[in-house]
C-alpha positions in Angstrom: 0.0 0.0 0.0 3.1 2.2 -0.6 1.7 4.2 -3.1 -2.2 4.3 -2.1 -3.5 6.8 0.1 -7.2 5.5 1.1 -8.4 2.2 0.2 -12.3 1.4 0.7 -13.1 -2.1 0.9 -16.9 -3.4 0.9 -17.7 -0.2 3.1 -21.5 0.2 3.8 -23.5 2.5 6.3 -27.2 1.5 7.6 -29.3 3.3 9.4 -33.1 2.8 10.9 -35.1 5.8 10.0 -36.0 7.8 12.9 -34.3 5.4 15.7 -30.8 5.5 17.5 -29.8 2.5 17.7 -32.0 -0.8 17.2 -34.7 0.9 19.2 -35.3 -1.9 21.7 -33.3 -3.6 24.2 -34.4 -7.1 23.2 -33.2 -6.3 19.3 -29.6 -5.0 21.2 -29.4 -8.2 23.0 -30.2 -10.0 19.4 -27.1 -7.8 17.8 -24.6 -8.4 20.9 -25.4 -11.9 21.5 -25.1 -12.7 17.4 -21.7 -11.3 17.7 -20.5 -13.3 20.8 -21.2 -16.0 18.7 -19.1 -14.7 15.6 -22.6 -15.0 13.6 -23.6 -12.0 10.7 -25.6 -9.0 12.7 -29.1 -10.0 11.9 -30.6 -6.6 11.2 -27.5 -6.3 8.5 -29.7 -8.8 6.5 -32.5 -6.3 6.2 -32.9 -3.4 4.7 -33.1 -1.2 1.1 -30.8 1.0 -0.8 -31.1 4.6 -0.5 -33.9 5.6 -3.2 -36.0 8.4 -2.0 -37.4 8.9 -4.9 -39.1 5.3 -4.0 -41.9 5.1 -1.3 -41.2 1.9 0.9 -42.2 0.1 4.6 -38.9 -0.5 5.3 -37.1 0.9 8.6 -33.7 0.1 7.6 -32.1 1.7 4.5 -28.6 1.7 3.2 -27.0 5.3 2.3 -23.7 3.6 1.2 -23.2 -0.4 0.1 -20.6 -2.7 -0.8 -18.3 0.6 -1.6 -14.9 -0.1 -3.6 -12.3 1.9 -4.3 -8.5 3.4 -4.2 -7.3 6.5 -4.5 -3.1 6.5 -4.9 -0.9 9.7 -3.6 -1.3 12.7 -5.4 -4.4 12.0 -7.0 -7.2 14.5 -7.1 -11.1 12.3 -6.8 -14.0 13.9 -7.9 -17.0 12.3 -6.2 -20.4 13.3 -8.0 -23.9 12.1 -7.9 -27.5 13.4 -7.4 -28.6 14.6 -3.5 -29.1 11.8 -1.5 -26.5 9.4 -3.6 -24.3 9.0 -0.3 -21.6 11.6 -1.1 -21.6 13.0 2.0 -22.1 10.2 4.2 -19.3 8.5 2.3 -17.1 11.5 3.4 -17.9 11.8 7.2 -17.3 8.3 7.2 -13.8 8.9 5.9 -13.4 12.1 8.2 -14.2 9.4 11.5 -17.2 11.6 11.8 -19.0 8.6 11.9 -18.4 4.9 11.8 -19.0 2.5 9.0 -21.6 -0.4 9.2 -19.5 -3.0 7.7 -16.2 -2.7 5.6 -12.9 -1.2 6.6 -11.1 2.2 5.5 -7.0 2.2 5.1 -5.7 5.5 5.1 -2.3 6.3 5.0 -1.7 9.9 6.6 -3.4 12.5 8.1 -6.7 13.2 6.9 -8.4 16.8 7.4 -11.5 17.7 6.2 -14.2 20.6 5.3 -17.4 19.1 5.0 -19.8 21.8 6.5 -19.8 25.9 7.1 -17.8 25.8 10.6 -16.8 22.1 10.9 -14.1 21.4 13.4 -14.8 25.2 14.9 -15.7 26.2 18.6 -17.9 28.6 18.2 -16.7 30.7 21.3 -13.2 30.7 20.0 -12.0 33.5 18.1 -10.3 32.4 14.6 -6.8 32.6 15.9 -7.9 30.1 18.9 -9.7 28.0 16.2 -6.6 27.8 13.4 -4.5 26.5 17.1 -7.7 23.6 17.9 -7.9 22.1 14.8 -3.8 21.9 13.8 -4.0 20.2 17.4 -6.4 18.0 16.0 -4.2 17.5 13.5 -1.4 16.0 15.4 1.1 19.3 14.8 2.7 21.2 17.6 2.0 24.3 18.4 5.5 25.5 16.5 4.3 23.8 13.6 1.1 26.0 13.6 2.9 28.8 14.1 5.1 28.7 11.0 2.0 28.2 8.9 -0.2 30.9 10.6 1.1 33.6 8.4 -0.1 32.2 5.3 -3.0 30.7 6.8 -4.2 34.3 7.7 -3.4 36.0 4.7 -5.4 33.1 2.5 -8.1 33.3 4.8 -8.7 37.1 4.3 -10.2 37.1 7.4 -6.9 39.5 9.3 -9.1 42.0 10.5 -11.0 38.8 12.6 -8.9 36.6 13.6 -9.6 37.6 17.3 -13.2 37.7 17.3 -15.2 34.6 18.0 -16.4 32.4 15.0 -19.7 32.6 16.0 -20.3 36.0 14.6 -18.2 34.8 11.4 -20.3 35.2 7.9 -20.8 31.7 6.2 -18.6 32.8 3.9 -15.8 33.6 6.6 -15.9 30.7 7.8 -15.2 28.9 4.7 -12.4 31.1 4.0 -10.9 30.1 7.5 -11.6 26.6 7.4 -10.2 25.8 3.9 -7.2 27.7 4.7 -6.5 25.9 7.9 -7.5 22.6 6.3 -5.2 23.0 2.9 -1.8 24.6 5.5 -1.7 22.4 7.9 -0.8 19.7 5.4 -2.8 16.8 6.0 -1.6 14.4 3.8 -5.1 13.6 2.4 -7.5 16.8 1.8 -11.4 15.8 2.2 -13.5 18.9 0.9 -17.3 19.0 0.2 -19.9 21.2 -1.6 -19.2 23.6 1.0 -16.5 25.8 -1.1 -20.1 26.6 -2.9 -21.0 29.2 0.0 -17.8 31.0 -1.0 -17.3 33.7 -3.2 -16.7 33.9 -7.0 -12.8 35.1 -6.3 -12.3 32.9 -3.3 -13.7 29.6 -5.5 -10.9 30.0 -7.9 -8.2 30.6 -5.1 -9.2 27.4 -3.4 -9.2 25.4 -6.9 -6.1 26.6 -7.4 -4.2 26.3 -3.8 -5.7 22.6 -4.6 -4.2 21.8 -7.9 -1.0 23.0 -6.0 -1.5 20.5 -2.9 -1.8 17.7 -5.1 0.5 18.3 -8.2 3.4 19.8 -6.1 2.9 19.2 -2.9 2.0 15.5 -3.6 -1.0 15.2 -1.2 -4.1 13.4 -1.7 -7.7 15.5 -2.1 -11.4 13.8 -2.3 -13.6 16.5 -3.7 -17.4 16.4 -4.1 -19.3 19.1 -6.1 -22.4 19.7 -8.5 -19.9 21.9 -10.4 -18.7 19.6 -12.7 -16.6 22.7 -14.6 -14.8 22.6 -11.1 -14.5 18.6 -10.7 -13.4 18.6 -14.9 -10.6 21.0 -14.0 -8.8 19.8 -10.8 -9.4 16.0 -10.9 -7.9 13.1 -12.8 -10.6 10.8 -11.7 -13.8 10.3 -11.0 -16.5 8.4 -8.5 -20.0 8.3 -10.0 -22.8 7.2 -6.6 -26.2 6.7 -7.3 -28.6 5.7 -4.1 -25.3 4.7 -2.1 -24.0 2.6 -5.1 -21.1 3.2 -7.0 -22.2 3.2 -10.6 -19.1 4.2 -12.2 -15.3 5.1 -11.8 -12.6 5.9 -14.3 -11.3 8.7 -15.8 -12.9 12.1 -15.0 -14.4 13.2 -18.3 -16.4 9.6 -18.6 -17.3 9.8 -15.3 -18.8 13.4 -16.1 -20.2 11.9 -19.5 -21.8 9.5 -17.7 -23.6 11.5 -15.0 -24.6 14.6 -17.4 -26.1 11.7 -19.7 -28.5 10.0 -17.0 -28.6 12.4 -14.2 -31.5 14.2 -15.4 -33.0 12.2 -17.9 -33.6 12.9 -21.3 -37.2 12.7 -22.0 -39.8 15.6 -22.8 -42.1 15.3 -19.4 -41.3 14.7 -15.8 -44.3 14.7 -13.6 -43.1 14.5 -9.8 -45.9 13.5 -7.8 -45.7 15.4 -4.6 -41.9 14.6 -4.9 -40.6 18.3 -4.8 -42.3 20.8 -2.3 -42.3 22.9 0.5 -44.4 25.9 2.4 -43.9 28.2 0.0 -44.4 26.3 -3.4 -45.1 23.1 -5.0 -43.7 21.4 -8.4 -45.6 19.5 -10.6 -44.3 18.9 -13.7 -42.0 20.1 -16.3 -42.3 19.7 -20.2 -39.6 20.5 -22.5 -40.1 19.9 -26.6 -39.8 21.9 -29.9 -42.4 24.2 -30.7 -44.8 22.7 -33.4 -43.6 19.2 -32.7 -45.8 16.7 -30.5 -43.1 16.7 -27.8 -42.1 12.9 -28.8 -40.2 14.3 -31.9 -36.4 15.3 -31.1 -35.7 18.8 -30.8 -32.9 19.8 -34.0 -30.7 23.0 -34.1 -33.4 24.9 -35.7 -36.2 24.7 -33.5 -37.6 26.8 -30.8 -37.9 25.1 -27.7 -40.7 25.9 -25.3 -40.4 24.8 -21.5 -43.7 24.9 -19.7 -43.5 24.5 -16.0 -46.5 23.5 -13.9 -45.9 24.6 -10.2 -48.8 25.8 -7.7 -47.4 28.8 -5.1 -48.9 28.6 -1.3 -48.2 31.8 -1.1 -48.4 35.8 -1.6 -47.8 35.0 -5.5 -46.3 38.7 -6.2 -43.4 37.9 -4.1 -42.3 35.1 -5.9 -40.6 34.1 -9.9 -39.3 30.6 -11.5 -35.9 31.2 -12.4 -34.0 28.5 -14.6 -30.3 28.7 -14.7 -29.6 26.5 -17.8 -26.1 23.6 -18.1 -24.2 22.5 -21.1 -22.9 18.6 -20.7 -19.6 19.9 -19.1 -22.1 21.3 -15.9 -21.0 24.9 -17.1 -23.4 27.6 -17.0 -24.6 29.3 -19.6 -27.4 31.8 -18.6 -30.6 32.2 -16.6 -33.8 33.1 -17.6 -36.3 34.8 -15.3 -40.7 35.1 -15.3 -39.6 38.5 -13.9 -37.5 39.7 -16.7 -40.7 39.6 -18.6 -43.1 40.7 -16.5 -45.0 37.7 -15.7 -46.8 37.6 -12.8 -47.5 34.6 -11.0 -51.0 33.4 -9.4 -51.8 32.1 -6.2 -52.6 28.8 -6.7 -51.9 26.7 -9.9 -49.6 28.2 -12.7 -48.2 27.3 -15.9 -45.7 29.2 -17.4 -43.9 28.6 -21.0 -41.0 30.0 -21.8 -39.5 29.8 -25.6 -35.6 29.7 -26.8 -35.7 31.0 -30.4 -34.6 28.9 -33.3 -31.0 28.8 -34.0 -29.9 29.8 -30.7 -28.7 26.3 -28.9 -25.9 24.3 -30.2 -25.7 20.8 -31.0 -25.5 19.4 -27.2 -27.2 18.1 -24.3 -28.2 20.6 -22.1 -29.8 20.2 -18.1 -31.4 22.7 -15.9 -31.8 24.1 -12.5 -34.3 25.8 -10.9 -35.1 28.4 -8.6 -38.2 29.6 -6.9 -37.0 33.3 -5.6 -38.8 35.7 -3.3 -38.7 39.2 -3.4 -35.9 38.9 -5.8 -33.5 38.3 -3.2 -34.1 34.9 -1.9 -34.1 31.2 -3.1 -36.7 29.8 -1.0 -36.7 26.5 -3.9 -34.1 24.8 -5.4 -33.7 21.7 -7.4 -30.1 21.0 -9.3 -30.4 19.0 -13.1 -34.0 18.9 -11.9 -34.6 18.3 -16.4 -32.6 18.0 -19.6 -32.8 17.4 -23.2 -30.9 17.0 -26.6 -30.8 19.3 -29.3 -29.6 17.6 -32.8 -28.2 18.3 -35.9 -31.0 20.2 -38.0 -31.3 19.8 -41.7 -28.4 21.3 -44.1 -28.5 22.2 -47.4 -26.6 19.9 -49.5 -22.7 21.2 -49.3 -22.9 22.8 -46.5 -20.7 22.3 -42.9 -22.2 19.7 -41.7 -20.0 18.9 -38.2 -20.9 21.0 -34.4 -19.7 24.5 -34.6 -17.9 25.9 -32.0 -18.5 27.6 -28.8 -21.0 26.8 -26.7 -24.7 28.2 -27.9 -25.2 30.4 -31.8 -27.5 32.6 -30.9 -29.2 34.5 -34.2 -27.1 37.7 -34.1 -28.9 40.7 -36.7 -26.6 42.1 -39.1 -27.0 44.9 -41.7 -24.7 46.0 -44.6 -24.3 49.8 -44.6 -24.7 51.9 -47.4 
């Protein structure tokens, strides 16, 4: 195991839903007494994979099974999968935040980890405090710390803070100061999560970048999970696909991405979600996505206009509120949003249905996913569902002679020109 820096073998994670524990003290006594004997835990013979798209009775559900895997020193893993596939779980299992069901974990080195806003962090400590507490952690002497407090500081941003207690930190400022005690105090392996989302545009890229440099020169080892797959494509060499606690795919990063992009929203025309996606302020109900003219079965070429009609119900003051979609090429990159607002639409209270049209010409040959957002007072995401749809936009008909291959960039929108006299 020279060269590998975590190795995962047949890890899985159970839980009962709504129980600590087995919830009786007869069903303990089953689980102990079963082990005196060397026998299988009974109540690891039960239990479903982690759908929750998927009603069932069952208590017991696994979040993670039979996981498999390596990651060698200086490697960069992306991890990447819908909510709820187990990305997280898998990580606070490698953190020891928690403890695995079944299945073992060698890792060779340190291991520090950002997987929430404020993890590791006292909240009545001041930053400077904090940086000292978690290089402890760590296993570094206070010396140690001290030669890397300097740059830990200055990365951070956070100077004019570092003696006032996290607890009246910004989200964003405690990113900042976790990453940057996380990346400096070398740990040989780096364990970051969607968290680096909360941060700003211009601390993203720093991070990405301090990153590439822990693993390409410093040699260390970094597990990163994100929905930005511009962000996974660019810093890692491979990639974990999980899919209701199962590992669906692995390889190299760009078929990794390929493969999620291709079946984590699914290409149809019409999702209907059943109750699936709500809360107190709105409810979705379906999306249909199809070229206009066409009966939605038909596949949408190059030339079309593409009209997405939205079926949601607001609970709510409607005026408050717009649908916002923020719409993905295949790479995860973002393209642009469109807004009910921007066009003055205003929404009912109750049931509405809103259709929104992409004119002809404008969308490249690609397959293309969206987001979307439910804002209030044009301020605030109160909804929020990531690759929530997608759908593929062919090759139209050419004339005869014509260029008949993808042109480049990444959308052609229909630009007027005019030839001056």
């Amino acid at each position: 195991m020279s060269d590998i820096a975590i190795r995962v073998d047949n890890l899985s994670k159970q839980y009962r839903l709504g129980t600590v524990g087995t919830g009786s003290l007869s069903d303990d006594l089953k689980r102990f007494w079963a082990k005196v004997r060397g026998k299988e835990d009974p109540f690891l013979q039960i239990g479903e994979v982690n759908d929750r798209t998927q009603y069932s009775n069952s208590e017991y559900v696994w979040p993670l099974k039979d996981i498999n895997f390596e990651v060698k020193k200086g490697e960069v893993l992306g991890i990447i999968g819908k909510n709820g596939a187990g990305k997280s779980t898998l990580l606070k299992i490698l953190s020891k935040v928690t403890g695995p069901t079944t299945g073992r974990i060698l890792a060779n080195g340190r291991i520090g980890s950002l997987l929430e806003v404020g993890t590791g962090f006292h909240p009545e400590l001041t930053g400077m405090e904090n940086i000292f507490l978690n290089g402890a952690i760590l296993g570094m002497t206070k010396k140690e710390i001290s030669l890397k407090l300097d740059e830990i500081i200055e990365f951070s941003g956070c100077e004019r803070y570092t003696d006032t207690p996290v607890k009246r930190y910004s989200s964003g400022m405690k990113v900042r100061l976790g990453f940057a005690v996380a990346a400096f105090l070398e740990p040989e392996i780096l364990i970051v999560d969607e968290v680096l989302a909360v941060g700003d545009a211009e601390f993203q890229k720093k991070a990405i970048g301090k990153m590439q440099d822990v693993s390409s020169k410093e040699g260390r080892t970094v597990l990163f999970v994100s929905h930005n797959m511009a962000s996974v494509k660019s810093l890692c060499s491979k990639g974990l696909l999980l899919e209701n606690g199962l590992i669906k795919y692995s390889g190299a990063v760009d078929q990794v991405i390929n493969q999620y992009m291709s079946n984590g929203a699914e290409l149809s025309n019409f999702w209907s979600f059943n109750g699936e996606y709500k809360n107190e302020h709105v409810e979705l109900l379906s999306i249909r996505i199809k070229a206009v003219g066409k009966d939605g079965l038909e596949p949408i070429d190059e030339f079309d206009s593409v009209v997405i009609e939205t079926n949601f119900i607001i609970k709510l003051d409607p005026s408050r509120y717009q649908i916002t979609y923020l719409l993905k090429n295949d790479s995860g990159q973002d393209l642009f949003t469109f807004s009910s607002k921007r066009s003055n639409v205003e929404l009912r209270n109750g049931t509405n249905q809103t259709s929104c049209f992409l004119e002809p010409g404008f969308l490249n040959i690609s397959n293309y996913y969206l987001d979307i957002y439910i804002i209030r007072d044009s301020k605030e995401s109160v909804f929020k569902m990531k690759d929530i749809a997608g759908f593929s936009v062919q090759q139209g008909k050419r004339e005869v002679g014509s260029w008949f291959g993808r042109e480049p960039g990444l959308i052609k929108p229909n630009i007027e020109w005019k030839l001056e006299n």
